[in-house]
N, C-alpha and C positions, 0 to 999 in steps of 0.2 A: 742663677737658675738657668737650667738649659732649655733653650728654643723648645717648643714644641713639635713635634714630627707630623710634618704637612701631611695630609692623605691629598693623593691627584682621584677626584672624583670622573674624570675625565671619561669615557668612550676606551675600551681597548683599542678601536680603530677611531680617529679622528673624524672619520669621514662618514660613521655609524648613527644613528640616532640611539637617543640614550632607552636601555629598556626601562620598560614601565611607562611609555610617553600615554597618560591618557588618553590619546589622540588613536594610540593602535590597538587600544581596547575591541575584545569583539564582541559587533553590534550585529543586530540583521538589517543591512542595508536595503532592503524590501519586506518590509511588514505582511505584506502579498502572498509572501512566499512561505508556503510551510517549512517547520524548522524540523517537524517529524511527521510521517508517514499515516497516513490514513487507515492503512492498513497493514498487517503484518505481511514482509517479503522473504518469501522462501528463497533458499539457495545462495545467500549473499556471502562472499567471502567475507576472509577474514578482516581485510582493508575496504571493504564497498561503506560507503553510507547508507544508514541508516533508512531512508528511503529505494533504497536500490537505482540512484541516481549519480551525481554528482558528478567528478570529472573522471571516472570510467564510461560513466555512459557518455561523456563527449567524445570519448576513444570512439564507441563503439556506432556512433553516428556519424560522426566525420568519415570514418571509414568505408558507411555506406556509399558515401557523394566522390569518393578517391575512383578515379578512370582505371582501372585495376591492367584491363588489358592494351590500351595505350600504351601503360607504364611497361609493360613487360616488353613490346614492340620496342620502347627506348631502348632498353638493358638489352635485348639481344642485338640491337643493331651498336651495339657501344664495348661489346664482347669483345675484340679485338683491340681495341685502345691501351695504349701502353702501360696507362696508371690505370685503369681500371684491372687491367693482369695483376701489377704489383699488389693492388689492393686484395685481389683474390689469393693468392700468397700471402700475404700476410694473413689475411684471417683465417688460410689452412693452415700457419707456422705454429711450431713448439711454442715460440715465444708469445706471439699474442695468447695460447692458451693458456700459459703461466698465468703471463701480466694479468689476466682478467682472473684467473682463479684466486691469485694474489691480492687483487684488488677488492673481490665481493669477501674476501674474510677477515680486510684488515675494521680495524674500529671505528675507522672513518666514513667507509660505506656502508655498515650497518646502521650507523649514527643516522646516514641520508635516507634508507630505506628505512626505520624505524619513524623516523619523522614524516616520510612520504606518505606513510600509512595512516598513525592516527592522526594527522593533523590533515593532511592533504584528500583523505582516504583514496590513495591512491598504491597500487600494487608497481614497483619499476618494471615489473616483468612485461604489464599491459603498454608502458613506453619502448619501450626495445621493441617490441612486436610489432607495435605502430610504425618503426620507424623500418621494419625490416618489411612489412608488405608497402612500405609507402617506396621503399628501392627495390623493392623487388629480387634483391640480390639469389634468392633460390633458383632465379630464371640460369643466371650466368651457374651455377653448379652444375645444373641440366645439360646445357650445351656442354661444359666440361667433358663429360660423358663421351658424348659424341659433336666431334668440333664440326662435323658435315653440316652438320647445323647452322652453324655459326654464317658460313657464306650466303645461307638461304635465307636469311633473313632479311625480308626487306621494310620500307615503310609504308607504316599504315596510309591510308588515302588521305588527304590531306593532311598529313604533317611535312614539315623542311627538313633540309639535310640536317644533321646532328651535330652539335660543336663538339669542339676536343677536351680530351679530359675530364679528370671527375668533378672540375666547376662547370664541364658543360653539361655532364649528365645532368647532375643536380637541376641547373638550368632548366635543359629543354624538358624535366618530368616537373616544374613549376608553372614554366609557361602552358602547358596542357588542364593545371585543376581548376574547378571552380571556385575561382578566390570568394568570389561574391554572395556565392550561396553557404560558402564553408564561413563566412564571416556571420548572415545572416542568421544559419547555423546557432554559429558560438552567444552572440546576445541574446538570442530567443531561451537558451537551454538556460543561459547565466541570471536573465532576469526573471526566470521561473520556480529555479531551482537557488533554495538557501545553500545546500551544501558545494556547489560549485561556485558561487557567488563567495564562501569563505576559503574556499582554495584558491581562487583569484587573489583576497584579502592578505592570505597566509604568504604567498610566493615574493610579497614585496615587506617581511616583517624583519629587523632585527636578527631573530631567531634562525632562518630561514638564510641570510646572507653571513651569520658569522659559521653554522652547518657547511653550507659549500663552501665556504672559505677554508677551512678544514680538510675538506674532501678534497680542493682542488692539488692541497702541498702534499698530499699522500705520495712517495714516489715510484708506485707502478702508478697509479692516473697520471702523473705527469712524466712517464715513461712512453707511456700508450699515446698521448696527447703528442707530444714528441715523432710518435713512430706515424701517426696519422699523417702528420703533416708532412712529414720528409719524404711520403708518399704521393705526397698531393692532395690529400683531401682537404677541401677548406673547410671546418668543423664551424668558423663564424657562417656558412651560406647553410651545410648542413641542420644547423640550428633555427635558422630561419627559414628555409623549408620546413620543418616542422611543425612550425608556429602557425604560416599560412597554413598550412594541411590543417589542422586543428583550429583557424578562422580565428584565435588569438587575438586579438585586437587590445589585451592589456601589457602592461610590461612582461618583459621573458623570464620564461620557466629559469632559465639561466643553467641548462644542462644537468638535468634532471636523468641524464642517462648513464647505465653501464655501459663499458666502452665494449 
């Protein structure tokens, strides 16, 4: 009689926890918290939660607390930095506008935004945004323009000189936020609100880590990932500026961004 043929019940990744763990079932971890809307909310997209809450309106509150024109004070005094040039070149190049066209139509980034939306209700569009008025980068196109600019810029009244590079950008527009308020922020909205409380829930699920794992092998992301860096952008301090900006204080979104 021939052996029976093992099945490996195993995890596709080792390192995964198995789906189905009771344990990640979802609960409302604040009974407190309403899980639907008191009343009916006009004008919500097509990813907002249900209450016209959850982690869009974290977008759109952290936002408020972001020093908007400090930030730009940075970016125009950082206009002249070598990587920061490269960086403006690459995001005017054919190529990045391929790679990313490339990138939002293959199956793999649909798969993230599809999941971002009805599980996270979250729109990627509202992350990108975030992360583009949190650098300010529209500042440095401006000056483009006219570079006369560029010389005239000086610093704001008490700020320090500027470090180098796009690790010191990133830097010196982190040293300037209010971590503590953007922190106080994030638990006040999370212990309020159910549908941010399960997008917190969601971002550390199985589901969620075998998705970006997917996303990450696509090879325009790990083209663009690539071109970032041999740029010099640190995309690990980038990500963590994000985090602080948004008071984050759970595990990471884990790059939740179009590139």
């Amino acid at each position: 009689m021939q052996e029976q043929e093992k099945i490996n019940w195993q995890p596709v990744w080792d390192s995964d926890p198995i789906p189905g763990d009771p344990s990640r079932f979802e609960v409302n971890p604040n009974p407190m918290a309403p899980m639907f809307p008191t009343e009916a909310k006009d004008n919500l997209g097509p990813c907002d939660a249900p209450n016209g809450l959850g982690i869009h309106n974290l977008f759109i509150q952290a936002k408020k607390l972001l020093p908007l024109p400090r930030i730009r004070s940075i970016v125009r005094r950082a206009a002249n930095d070598p990587e920061v040039r490269a960086m403006m070149q690459f995001l005017n190049s054919n190529d990045y506008r391929q790679g990313v066209a490339n990138l939002t139509q293959s199956r793999e980034y649909i798969g993230l935004r599809d999941f971002a939306c009805y599980k996270l209700n979250l729109d990627l569009k509202f992350c990108t945004d975030f992360v583009k008025d949190l650098l300010q980068l529209s500042e440095l196109s401006k000056l483009k323009k006219n570079e006369g600019e560029i010389q005239q810029e000086g610093a704001l009244e008490g700020e320090v000189g500027r470090r180098s590079g796009l690790s010191g950008l990133l830097e010196d527009i982190c040293v300037i936020l209010p971590q503590q308020k953007l922190r106080d922020l994030f638990e006040t909205l999370k212990n309020s609100d159910w549908y941010l409380m399960r997008a917190v829930r969601t971002t550390k699920t199985y589901e969620y880590e075998a998705i970006l794992k997917l996303y990450r092998q696509n090879p325009d992301y790990v083209y663009l990932k690539n071109a970032w860096s041999k740029i010099g952008m640190p995309l690990d301090e980038l990500w963590n500026l994000l985090y602080i900006a948004l008071g984050w204080s759970e595990e990471r979104l884990r790059e939740p961004l179009n590139f």
